[in-house]
C-alpha positions as CSV (number, residue, x, y, z in Angstrom):
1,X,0.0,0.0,0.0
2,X,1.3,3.6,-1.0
3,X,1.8,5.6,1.7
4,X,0.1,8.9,1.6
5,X,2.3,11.6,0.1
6,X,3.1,14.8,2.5
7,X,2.6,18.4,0.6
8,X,4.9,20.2,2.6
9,X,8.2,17.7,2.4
10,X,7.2,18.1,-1.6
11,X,7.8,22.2,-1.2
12,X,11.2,23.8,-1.0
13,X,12.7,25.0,1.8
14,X,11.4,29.0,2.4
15,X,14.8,30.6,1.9
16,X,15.3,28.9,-1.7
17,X,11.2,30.0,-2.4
18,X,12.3,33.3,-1.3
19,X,15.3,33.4,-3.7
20,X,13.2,32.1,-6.4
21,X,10.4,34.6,-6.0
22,X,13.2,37.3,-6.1
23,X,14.8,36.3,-9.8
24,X,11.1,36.2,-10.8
25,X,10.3,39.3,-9.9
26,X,13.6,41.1,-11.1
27,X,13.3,39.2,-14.2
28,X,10.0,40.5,-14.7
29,X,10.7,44.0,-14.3
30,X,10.6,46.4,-17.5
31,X,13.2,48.2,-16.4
32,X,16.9,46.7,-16.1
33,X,18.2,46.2,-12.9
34,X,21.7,46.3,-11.9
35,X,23.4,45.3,-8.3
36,X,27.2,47.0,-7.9
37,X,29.4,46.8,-4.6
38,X,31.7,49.7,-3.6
39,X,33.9,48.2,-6.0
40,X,32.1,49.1,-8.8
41,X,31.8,45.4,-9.5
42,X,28.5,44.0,-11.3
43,X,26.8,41.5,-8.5
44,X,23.7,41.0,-10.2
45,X,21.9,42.1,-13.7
46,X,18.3,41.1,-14.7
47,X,16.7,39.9,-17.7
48,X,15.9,43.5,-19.1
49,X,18.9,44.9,-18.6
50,X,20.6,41.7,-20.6
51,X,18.3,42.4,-23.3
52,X,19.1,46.4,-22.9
53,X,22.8,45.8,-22.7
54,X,23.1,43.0,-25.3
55,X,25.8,40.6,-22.9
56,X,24.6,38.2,-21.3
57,X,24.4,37.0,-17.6
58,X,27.7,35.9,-17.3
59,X,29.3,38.3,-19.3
60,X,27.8,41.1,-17.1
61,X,28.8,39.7,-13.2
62,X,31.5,40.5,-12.0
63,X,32.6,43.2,-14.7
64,X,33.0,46.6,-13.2
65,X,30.2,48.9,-14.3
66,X,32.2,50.9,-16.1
67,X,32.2,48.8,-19.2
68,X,28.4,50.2,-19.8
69,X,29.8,53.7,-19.6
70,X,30.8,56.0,-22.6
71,X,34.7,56.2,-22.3
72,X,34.5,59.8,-21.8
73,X,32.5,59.3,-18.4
74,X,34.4,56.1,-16.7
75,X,37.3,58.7,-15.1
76,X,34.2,61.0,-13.7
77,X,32.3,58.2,-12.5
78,X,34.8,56.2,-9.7
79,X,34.5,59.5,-7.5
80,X,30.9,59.5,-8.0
81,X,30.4,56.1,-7.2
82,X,32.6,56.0,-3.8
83,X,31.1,59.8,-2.7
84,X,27.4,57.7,-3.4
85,X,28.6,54.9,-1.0
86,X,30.1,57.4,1.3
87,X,26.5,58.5,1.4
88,X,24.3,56.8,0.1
89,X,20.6,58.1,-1.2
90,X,17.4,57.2,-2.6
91,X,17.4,58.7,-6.5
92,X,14.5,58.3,-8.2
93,X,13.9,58.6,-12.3
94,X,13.8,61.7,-14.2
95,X,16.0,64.1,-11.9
96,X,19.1,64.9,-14.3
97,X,20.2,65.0,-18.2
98,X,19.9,61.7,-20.5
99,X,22.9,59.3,-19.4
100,X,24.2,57.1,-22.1
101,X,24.5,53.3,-22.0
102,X,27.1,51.8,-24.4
103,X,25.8,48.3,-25.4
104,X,27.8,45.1,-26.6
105,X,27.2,46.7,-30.1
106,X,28.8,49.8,-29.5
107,X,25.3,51.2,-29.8
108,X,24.7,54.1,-27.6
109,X,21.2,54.1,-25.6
110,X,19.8,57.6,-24.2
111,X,19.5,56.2,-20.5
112,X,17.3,57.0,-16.7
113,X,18.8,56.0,-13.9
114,X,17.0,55.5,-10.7
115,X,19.3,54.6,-7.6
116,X,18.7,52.8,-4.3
117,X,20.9,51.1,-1.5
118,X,21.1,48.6,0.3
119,X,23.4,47.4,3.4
120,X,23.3,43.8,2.2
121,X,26.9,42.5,2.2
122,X,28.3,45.7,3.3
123,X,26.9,48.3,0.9
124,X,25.3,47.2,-2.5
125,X,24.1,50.1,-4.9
126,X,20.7,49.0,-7.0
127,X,20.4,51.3,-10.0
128,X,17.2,51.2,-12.1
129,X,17.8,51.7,-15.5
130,X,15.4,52.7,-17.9
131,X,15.5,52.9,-22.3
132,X,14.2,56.2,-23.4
133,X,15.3,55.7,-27.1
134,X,11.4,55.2,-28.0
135,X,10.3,58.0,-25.8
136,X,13.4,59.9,-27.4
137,X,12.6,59.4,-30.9
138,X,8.4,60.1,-30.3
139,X,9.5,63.5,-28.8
140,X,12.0,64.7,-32.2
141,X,9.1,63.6,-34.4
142,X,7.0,65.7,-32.5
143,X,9.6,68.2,-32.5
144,X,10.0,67.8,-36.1
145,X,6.2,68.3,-36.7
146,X,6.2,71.0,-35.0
147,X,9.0,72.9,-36.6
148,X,8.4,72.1,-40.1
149,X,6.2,72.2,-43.1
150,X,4.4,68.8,-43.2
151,X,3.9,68.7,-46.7
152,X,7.3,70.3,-48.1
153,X,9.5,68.9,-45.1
154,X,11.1,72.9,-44.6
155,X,10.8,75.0,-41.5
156,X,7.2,76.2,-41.2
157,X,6.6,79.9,-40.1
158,X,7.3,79.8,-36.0
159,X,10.4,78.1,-36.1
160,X,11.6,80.6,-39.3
161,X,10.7,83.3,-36.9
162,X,12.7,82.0,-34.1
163,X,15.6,81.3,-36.9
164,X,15.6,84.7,-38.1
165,X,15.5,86.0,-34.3
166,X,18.1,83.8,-33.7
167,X,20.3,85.6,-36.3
168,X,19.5,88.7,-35.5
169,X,20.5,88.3,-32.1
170,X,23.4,86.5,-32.9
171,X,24.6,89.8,-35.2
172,X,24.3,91.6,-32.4
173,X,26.4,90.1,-29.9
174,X,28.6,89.6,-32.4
175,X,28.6,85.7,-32.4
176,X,27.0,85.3,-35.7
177,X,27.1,87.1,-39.5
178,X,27.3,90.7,-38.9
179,X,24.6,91.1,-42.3
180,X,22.2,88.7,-43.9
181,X,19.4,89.1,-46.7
182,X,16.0,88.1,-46.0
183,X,13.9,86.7,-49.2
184,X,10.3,85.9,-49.5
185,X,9.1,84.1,-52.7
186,X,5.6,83.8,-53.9
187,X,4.9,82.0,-56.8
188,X,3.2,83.6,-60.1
189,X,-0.4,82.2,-61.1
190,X,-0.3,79.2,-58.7
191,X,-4.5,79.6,-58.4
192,X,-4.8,78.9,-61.8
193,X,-2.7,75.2,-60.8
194,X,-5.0,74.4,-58.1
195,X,-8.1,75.5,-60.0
196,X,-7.3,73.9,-62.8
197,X,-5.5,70.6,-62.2
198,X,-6.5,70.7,-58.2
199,X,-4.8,70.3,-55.0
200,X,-3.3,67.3,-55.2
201,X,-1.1,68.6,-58.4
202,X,-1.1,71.9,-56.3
203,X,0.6,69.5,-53.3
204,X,2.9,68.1,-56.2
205,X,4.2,71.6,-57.0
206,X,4.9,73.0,-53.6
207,X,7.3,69.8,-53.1
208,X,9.0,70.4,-55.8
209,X,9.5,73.7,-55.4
210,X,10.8,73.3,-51.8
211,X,13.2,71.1,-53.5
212,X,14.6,73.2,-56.1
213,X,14.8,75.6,-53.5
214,X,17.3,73.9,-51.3
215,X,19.3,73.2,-54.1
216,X,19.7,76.7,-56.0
217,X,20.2,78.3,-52.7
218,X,22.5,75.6,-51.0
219,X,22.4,73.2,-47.8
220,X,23.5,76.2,-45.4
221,X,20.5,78.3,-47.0
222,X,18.1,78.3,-44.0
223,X,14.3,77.6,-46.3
224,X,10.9,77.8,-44.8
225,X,7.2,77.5,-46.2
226,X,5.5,80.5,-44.9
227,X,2.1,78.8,-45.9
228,X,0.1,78.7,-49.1
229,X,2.5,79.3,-51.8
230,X,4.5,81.1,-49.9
231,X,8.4,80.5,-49.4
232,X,11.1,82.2,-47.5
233,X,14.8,82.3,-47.2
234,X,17.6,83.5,-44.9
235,X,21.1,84.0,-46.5
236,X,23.9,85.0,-43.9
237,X,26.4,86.3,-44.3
238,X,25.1,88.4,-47.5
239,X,26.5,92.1,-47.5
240,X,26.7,92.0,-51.3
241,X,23.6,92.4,-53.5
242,X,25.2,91.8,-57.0
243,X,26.4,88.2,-55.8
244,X,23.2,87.6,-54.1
245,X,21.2,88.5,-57.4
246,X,23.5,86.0,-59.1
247,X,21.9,83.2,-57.1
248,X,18.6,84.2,-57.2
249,X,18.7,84.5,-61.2
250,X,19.7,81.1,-60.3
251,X,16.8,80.4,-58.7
252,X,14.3,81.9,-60.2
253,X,15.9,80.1,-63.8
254,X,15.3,76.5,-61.4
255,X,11.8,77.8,-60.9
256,X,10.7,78.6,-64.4
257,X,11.7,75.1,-65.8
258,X,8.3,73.4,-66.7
259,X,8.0,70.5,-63.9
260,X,6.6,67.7,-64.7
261,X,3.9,66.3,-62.6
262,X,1.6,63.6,-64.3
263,X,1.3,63.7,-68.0
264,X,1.4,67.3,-67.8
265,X,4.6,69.5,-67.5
266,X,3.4,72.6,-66.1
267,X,4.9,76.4,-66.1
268,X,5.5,78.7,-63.1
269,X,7.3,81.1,-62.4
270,X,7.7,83.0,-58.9
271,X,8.6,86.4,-57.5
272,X,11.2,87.4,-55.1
273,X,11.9,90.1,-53.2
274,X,14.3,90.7,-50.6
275,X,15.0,93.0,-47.5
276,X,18.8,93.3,-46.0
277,X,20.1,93.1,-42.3
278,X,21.1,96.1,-41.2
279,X,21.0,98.0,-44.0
280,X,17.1,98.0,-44.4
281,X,15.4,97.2,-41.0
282,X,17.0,95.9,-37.7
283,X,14.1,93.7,-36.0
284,X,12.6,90.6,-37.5
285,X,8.5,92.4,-38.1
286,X,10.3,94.8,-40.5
287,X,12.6,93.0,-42.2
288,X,9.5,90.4,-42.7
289,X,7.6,93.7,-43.8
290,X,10.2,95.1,-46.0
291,X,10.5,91.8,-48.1
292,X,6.9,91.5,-48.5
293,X,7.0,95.0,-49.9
294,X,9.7,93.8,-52.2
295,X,7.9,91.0,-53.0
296,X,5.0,92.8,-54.2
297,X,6.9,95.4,-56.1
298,X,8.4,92.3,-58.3
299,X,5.0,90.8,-59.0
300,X,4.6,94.9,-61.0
301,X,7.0,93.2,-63.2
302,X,5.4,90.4,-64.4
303,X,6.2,87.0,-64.0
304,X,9.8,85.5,-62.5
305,X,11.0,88.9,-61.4
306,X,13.5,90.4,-58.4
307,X,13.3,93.6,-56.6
308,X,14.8,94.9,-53.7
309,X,13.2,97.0,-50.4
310,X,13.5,100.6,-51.1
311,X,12.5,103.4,-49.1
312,X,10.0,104.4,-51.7
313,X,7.8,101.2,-51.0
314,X,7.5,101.8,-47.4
315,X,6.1,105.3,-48.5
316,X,4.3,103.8,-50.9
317,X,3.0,101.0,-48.1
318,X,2.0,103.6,-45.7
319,X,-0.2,105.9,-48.3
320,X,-1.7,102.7,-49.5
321,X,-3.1,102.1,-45.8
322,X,-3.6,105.2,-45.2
323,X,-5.7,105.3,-48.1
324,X,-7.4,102.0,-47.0
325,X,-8.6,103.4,-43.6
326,X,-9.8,106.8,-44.8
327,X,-11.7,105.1,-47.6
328,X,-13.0,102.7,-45.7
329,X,-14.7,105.6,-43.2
330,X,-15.8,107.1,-46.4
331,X,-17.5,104.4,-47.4
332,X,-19.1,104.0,-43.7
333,X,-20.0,107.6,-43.7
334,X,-21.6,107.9,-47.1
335,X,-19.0,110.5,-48.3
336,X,-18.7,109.6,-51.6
337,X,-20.3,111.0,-55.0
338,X,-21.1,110.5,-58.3
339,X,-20.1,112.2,-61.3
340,X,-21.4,112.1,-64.6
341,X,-20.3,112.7,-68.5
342,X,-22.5,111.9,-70.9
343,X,-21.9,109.6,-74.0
344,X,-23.2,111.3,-77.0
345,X,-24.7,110.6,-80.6
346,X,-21.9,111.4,-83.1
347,X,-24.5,112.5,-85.5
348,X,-27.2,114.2,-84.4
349,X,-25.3,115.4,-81.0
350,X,-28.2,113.9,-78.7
351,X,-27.0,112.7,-75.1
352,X,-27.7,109.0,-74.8
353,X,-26.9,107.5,-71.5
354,X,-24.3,109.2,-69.0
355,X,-21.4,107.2,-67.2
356,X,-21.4,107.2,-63.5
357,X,-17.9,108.1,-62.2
358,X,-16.8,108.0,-58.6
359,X,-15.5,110.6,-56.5
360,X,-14.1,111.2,-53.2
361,X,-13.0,114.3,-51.2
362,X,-11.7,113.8,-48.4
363,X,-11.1,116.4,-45.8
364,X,-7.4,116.2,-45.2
365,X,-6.2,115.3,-48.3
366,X,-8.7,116.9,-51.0
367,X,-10.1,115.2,-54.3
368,X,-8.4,112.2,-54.4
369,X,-8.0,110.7,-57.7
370,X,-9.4,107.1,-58.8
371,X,-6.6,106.2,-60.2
372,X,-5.2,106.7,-56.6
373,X,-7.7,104.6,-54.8
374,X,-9.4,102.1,-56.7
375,X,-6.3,100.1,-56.9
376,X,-5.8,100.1,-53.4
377,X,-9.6,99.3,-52.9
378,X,-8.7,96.1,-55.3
379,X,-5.8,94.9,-53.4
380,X,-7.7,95.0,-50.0
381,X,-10.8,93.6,-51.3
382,X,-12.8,96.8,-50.5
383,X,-13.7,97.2,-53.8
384,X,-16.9,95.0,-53.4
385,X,-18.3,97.2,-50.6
386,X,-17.5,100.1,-53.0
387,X,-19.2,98.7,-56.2
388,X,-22.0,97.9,-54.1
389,X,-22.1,101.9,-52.9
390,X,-22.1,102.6,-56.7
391,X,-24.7,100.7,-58.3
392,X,-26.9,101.9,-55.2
393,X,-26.1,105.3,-55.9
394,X,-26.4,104.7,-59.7
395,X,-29.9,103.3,-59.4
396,X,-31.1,106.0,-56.8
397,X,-29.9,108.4,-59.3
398,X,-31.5,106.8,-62.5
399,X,-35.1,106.4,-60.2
400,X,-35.2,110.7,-59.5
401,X,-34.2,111.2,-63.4
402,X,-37.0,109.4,-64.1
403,X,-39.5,110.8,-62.3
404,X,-38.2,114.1,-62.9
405,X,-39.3,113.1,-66.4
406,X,-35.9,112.5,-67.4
407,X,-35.3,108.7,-68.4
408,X,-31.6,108.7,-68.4
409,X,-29.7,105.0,-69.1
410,X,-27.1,105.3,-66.4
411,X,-23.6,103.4,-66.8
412,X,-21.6,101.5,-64.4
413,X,-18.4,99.6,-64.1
414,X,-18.1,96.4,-63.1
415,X,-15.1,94.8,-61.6
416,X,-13.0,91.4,-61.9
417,X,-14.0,90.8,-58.7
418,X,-17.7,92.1,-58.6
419,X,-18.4,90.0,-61.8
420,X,-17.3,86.6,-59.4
421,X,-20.0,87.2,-57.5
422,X,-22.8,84.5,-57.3
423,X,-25.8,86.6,-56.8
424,X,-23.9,89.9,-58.8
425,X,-27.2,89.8,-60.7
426,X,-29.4,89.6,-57.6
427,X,-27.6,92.4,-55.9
428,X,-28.4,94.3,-59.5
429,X,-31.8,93.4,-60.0
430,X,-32.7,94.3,-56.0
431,X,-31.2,97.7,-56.7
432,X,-33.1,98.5,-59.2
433,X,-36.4,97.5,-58.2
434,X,-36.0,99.8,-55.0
435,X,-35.6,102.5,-57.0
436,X,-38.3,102.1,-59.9
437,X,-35.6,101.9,-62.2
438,X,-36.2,99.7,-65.4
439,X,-33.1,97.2,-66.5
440,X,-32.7,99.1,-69.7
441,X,-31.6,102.1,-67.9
442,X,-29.0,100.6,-66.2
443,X,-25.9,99.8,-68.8
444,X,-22.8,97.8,-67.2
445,X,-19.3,98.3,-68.4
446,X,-16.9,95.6,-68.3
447,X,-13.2,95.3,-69.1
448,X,-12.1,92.7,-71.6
449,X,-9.2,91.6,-68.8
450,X,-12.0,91.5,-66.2
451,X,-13.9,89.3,-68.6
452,X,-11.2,87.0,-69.1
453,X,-10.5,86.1,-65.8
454,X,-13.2,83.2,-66.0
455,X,-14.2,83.6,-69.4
456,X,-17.1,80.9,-68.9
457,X,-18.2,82.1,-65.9
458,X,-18.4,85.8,-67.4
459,X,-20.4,84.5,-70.4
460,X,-22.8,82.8,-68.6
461,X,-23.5,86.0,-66.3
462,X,-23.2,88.8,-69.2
463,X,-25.6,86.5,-71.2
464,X,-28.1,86.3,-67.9
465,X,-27.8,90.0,-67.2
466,X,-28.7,91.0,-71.2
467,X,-31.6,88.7,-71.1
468,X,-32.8,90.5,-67.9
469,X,-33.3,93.7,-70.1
470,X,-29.4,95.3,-68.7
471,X,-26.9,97.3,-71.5
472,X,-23.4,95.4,-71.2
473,X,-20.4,97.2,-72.7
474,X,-17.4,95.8,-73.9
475,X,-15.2,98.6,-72.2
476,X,-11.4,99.8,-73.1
477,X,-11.5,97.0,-76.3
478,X,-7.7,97.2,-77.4
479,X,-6.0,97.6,-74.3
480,X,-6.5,93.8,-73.2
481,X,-6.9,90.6,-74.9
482,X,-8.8,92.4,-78.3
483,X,-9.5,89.1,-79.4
484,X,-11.9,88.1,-82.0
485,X,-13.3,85.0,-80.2
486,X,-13.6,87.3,-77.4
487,X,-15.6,90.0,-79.2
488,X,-18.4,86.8,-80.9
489,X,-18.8,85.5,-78.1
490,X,-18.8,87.7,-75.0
491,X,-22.6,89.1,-75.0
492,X,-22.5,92.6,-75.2
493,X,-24.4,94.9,-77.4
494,X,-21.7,97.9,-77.4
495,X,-17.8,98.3,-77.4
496,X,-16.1,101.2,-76.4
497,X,-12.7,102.1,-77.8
498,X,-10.2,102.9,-75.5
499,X,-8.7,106.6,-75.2
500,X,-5.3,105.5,-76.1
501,X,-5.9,105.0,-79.4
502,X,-8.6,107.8,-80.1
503,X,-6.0,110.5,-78.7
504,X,-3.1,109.6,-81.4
505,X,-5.5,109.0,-84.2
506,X,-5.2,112.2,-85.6
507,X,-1.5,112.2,-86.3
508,X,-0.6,108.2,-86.5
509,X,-2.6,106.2,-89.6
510,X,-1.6,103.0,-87.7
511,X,-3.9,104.1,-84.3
512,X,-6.6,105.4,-87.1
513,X,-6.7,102.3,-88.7
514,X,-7.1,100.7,-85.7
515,X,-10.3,102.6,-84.8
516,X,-11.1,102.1,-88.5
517,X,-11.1,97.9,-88.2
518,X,-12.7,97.9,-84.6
519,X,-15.3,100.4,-85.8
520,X,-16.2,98.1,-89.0
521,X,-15.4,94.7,-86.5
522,X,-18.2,95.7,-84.4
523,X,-20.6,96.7,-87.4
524,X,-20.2,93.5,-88.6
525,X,-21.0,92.1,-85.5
526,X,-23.9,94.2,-84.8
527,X,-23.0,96.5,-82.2
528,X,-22.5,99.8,-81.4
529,X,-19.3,101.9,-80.9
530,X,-18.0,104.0,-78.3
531,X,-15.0,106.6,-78.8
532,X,-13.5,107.3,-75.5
533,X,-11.0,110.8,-74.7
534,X,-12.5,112.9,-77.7
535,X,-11.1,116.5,-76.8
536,X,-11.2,118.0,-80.1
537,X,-13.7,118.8,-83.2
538,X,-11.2,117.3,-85.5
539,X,-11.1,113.9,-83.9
540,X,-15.4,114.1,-83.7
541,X,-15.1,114.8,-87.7
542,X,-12.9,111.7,-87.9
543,X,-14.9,109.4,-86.3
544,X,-17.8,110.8,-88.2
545,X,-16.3,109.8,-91.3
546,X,-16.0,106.3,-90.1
547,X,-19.3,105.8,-88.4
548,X,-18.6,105.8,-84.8
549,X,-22.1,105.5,-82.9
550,X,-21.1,107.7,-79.8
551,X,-18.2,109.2,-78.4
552,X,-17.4,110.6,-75.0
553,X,-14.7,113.4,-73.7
554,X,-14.3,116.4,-72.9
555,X,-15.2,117.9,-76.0
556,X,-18.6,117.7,-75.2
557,X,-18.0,117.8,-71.0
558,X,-16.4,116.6,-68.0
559,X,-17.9,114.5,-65.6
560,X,-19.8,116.8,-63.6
561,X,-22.3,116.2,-60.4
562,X,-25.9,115.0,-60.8
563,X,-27.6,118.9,-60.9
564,X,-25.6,119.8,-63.7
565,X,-26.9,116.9,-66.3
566,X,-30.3,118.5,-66.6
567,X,-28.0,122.1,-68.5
568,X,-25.8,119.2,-70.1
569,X,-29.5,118.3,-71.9
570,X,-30.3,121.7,-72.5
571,X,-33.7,121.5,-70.2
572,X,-33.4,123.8,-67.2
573,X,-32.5,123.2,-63.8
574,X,-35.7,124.8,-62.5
575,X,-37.8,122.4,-65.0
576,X,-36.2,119.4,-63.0
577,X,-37.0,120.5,-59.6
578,X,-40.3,121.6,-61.1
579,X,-40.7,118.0,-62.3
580,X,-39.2,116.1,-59.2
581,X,-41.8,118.1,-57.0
582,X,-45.0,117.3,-59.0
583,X,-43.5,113.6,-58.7
């Protein structure tokens, strides 16, 4: 018979359970674990720390500790480690720099260290040592994410900030480049690339663009995307604008070379300007400022052009928002006028419609001239707010002609940016039904450049607006694209020649027969002519012998203010307010 078996002479004696439990648990750790004496010797390492280390167990005991350590660190560290013994204390993780940990590889790990003691055997060290490669390499990606352009893979806009900071700072204590040249690039027509071959081609560009960059400029060439299309560059030291011109020719040579993306090979072109340290501005906001300015007086130029900051443009800059602000109140304050000059029969001398021209006075600086504030009303987008003051004023205007018994068609001009407008004919129609004004009595003047900005578009609103009784003109024809194509199939009913051909006519056959073939173009076609800037009785003889429709100038008038039409007309004031009252 078996005797019955006895548990507890089957389990091990408690001080071997003990030791057991111990290796499990230090084995277990996530963390490596190392035991050193006061001699530095290695007493114990666990399983992580193998693993970390790449030796194994009995490569690692009794080694001093010092074959972990850098080379440059093992002299440093046997003072360290006796004044620790000396007196010892509890260190926990994440109360110094990175430590490094050189592995059976050679492979250097960015290290935490954790220390404890113990008096077992006279004085053991336990150090806790933790891998932050992972956690390392997590924080420079975030690091890089947040310091760069995630699509081109430059500096985005904060860190180029810092950068050019950086420099400036450094120029001044005398530790860095004593002058450098700030550029800021912004690529010609890239709407028309997104628009037309969309974002992810527009993506395609940027990248490469980024690229050819870096390598006109060079590796030491600090690049950034500003954002959109949108690039910047910092090139210290730089205190010699002929050599830096030579590189950006350079560049801007790189830029224009068709790149291919796809099956298409498109062309760009960009425009650069630049501001220089010192020399133009000493803190970063200006310098940014100045080469923006730059920038903007290279895209005047046309396409793939250079220019540098000149005082001029920060004149210019300041009048421009000047101008802005003191429009804008104009605007809010209802300070703005019309003026009128009438577009007349060539024979027969009748006035048929009157163009609506805007004027502003302003109290500090006087009349100030259209050609002075429309384009800065363009560039800052307040030219909407402005067209929408005009065809108000237009249509209020048209309505008392009217019922002063005066039924005068009224014209207007239209800009690029009024005419991408969704409800442009909406905003029209709404107008004139507050006033009582019928469509026909409303005429619209549109450039040919304005036109062709979305030709499609503009055909398909031009044709609605017609079709809703409005006039459209076909204004300036010569000075733009004076197409034929255009001309067929743009729907307008009238063109209007521009001035710069009507003033030389007399004494250059080349500009005559110019007015000639538009004159007979637009017969053909079936519309009517305008001559624009007749001054004298010769050039109204001229266009009489070609058979011009209408012409307008100050042969007949100026533009003059509302109450001055009705003597224009030959009717008398008092009529009109005789008129208007009964109304």
């Amino acid at each position: 018979m078996t005797a019955p078996r006895n548990d507890a002479q089957a389990l091990p004696a408690q001080p071997a359970l003990e030791d057991d439990l111990q290796r499990v648990a230090l084995d277990a750790a996530p963390d490596g674990i190392l035991l050193v004496d006061r001699a530095g010797r290695i007493l114990l390492a666990n399983c992580a720390m193998q693993d970390m280390s790449g030796y194994s167990d009995q490569e690692l005991l009794g080694q001093p500790l010092h074959m972990l350590l850098p080379s440059e660190s093992r002299t440093a560290h046997v003072p360290k480690l006796e004044a620790y013994f000396a007196e010892p204390a509890r260190r926990p993780m994440g109360q110094g720099r990175d430590l490094w940990l050189v592995c059976k590889s050679g492979q250097r790990l960015p290290v935490d260290i954790a220390l404890g003691h113990s008096n077992h055997r006279g004085g053991v060290a336990v150090a806790f040592v933790r891998d932050l490669s992972q956690l390392r390499q997590m924080e420079a990606c975030m690091h890089y994410h947040a310091t760069h352009d995630t699509l081109t893979g430059l500096l985005n806009r904060w860190q180029f900030g810092l950068q050019l900071e950086q420099a400036i700072a450094q120029a001044a204590d005398g530790t860095g480049p004593g002058s450098f040249a700030l550029l800021l690039l912004d690529l010609d027509d890239f709407k028309a690339i997104n628009d037309g071959y969309g974002h992810d081609v527009g993506d395609q560009v940027l990248k490469e663009v980024a690229r050819r960059m870096q390598a006109a400029l060079g590796a030491t060439v600090t690049t950034a995307r500003m954002g959109g299309d949108e690039f910047t560059a910092l090139i210290h030291p730089c205190d010699d604008e002929a050599a830096l011109r030579v590189r950006i020719d350079a560049l801007l040579a790189e830029l224009c070379r068709p790149c291919p993306v796809g099956h298409f090979a498109l062309n760009f072109g960009a425009s650069v300007g630049a501001a220089f340290f010192p020399h133009d501005a000493s803190d970063a906001a200006t310098l940014m400022r100045y080469a923006d300015m730059a920038m903007y007086e290279a895209k005047q130029h046309g396409r793939a052009a250079y220019a540098r900051y000149a005082s001029a443009m920060g004149f210019a800059m300041a009048e421009k928002v000047m101008l802005h602000e003191r429009l804008k109140q104009a605007l809010e304050q209802d300070r703005l006028s019309l003026h009128f000059q009438p577009q007349v029969q060539v024979c027969g001398g009748q006035v048929q419609s009157v163009e609506a021209l805007l004027r502003w006075h302003d109290d500090q600086m006087g009349w100030v001239s259209p050609e002075r504030f429309v384009p800065v009303a363009e560039s800052t987008g307040l030219i909407l707010a402005l067209g929408e003051w005009v065809i108000e004023a237009a249509c209020r205007q048209a309505g008392a002609w009217l019922r002063a018994g005066m039924p005068l068609r009224v014209a207007i001009n239209l800009s690029a940016q009024q005419l991408r407008q969704a409800d442009l004919q909406q905003r029209l129609m709404g107008s004139l039904a507050r006033h009582g004004v019928p469509p026909y009595l409303l005429e619209l003047e549109v450039t040919e450049s304005a036109a062709m900005t979305d030709p499609d578009q503009a055909r398909e609103l031009l044709g609605n607006l017609m079709a809703a009784g409005l006039c459209v003109v076909l204004d300036d024809f010569g000075t733009g694209y004076s197409s034929l194509a255009h001309l067929r199939d743009l729907p307008v009913s009238r063109v209007k020649i521009d001035r710069t051909f009507i003033s030389p006519m007399l004494d250059s056959p080349a500009d005559a027969k110019i007015v000639k073939a538009v004159i007979a173009l637009a017969r053909t076609l079936g519309l009517q002519v305008v001559a624009e800037g007749v001054e004298n009785l010769e050039q109204l003889r001229l266009l009489r012998i070609l058979d011009c429709d209408a012409y307008q100038g100050w042969l007949f008038a100026r533009a003059v203010p509302a109450e001055q039409i009705g003597a224009l007309l030959g009717i008398p004031m008092t009529d009109l307010l005789a008129r208007s009252e009964v109304s």
